[in-house]
C-alpha positions, 0 to 999 in steps of 0.5 A: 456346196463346193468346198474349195470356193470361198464364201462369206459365212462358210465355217457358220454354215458347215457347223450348222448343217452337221448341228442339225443332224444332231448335237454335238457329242460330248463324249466324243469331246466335240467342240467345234471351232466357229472363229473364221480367223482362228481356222486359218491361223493353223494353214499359215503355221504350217505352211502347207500347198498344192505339194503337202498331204495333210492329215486331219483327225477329226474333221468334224463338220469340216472347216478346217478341212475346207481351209486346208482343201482351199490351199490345193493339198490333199487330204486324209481326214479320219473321223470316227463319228459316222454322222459326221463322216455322211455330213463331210461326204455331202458338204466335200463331195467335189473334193473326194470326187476329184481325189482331193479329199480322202475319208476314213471313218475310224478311230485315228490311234488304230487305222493305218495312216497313209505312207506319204504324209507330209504334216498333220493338222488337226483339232483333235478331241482333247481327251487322245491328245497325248496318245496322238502325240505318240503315235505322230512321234512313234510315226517320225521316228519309223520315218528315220529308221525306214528312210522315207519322207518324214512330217514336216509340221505338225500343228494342233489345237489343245487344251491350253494346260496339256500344252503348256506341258507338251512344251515344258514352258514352266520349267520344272513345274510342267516337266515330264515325259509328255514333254522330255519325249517329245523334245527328242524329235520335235521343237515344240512352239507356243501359238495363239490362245484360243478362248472358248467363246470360239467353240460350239458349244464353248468348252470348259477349259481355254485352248492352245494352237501349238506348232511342231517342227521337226529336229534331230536334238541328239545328232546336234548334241553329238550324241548317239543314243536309241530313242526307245531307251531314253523313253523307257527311261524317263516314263520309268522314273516319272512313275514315281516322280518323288524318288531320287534318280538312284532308286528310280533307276535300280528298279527295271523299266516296263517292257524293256525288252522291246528296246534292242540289244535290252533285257532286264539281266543287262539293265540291271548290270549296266544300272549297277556299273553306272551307280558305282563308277567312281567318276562321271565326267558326264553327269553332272555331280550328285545326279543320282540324287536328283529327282526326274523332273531335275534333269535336262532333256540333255542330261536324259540323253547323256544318261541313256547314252552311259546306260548303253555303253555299260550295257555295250561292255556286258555284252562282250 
């Protein structure tokens, strides 16, 4: 079969084929997508070409893989699956004869990703949908301190309740560290609903294609802050989301240690300083009695940015 000539019926027949190897793996959170036109909503999202390298994870039987090949891009696809990864190696063998297509069977939160990828396109299994958002996150920002080429899309199809989440599209009510951390480094947009009759077999809940794009939202701001000190921060203080900011803060993050230039000695003193200045022009008033899920993305970064600084002046 060539995987990069269209063909009428050609999502119903790589299902299929890998169906009749075996059934789909609930624990494995299979669920494959049978809609021709949803699959090529996520190429038009992207925008990828003949110059991206798109990573899939989870590839499946491989429709979206042929969509993606169909635009010229190479293509790393991890898939821990092993049938499924004999069946993509039968169905793409054009493809990763000419290079085009690459296979790693593997989990897709430990393998090494490649170095030059350009997006990250995927319907990934719901249950690493936030430890993949991570590591993607974990990969831009090494990207940024490294200097080399950053992603340039990220589109994934969730579940439709975890997405409205990642984007905060409630407010208060879907606030929390999914979201505020993710906003540090990506514009999190909102794309077709997927209902579950598009799936084999149909999923239990209703699914979300959701478009990622890159931004630096604290160098817009003006403000310089590290990243790793904001997300210690916030996943901190949601740990207890119903205590005010105050008691949340005197109590020293997790693992802090690994942020530079912290430890949990200067933490406690900058904390100390920040809780007793007499006047904040920052902040707004009264912050130290709010609760997590009552501050702004900005107001984190504000926060963070006061935090080193007291933890700047400890330091002389």
């Amino acid at each position: 079969m060539s995987s990069v000539e269209p063909s009428d019926g050609i999502v119903r027949e790589l299902v299929d084929l890998l169906l009749d190897r075996r059934w789909a793996d609930k624990e494995l959170g299979q669920h494959f997508l049978v809609d021709e036109k949803v699959l090529q909503v996520p190429i038009k999202l992207s925008k990828v070409d003949s110059k991206s390298h798109v990573l899939e994870v989870g590839p499946g039987p491989g429709t979206l893989t042929h969509f993606l090949l169909l635009t010229g891009a190479r293509v790393t696809a991890i898939e821990i699956d092993s049938i499924a990864i004999e069946h993509l190696h039968r169905v793409h063998e054009e493809a990763i004869e000419s290079g085009q297509l690459t296979l790693i069977e593997g989990d897709a939160l430990n393998v090494q990703w490649p170095l030059d990828l350009t997006d990250v396109v995927c319907n990934p299994p719901y249950q690493i949908s936030s430890p993949l958002i991570s590591k993607i996150d974990n990969w831009q920002e090494n990207a940024k301190r490294q200097g080399t080429d950053q992603l340039k899309s990220v589109v994934l199809l969730l579940q439709d309740e975890f997405a409205s989440r990642l984007a905060m599209e409630f407010g208060l009510a879907s606030r929390g560290p999914l979201g505020i951390n993710t906003a540090l480094n990506w514009l999190v947009s909102l794309e077709m609903k997927v209902p579950a009759h598009c799936f084999t077999p149909h999923p239990e809940v209703q699914s979300r294609l959701v478009l990622m794009t890159p931004h630096n939202f604290p160098a817009e701001l003006g403000i310089d802050v590290e990243y790793r000190l904001v997300k210690r921060m916030v996943s901190h203080a949601f740990a207890q989301r119903r205590k005010k900011m105050r008691n949340r803060l005197k109590g020293v993050p997790r693992k802090i240690e690994r942020v530079p230039n912290w430890n949990r000695e200067r933490w406690v003193e900058a904390v100390n300083h920040l809780l007793s200045e007499d006047e904040n022009t920052v902040l707004e008033d009264g912050w130290q009695d709010f609760r997590p899920e009552d501050l702004e993305v900005e107001e984190w970064l504000l926060l963070a940015q006061r935090l080193e600084y007291f933890n700047q002046q400890f330091a002389k």
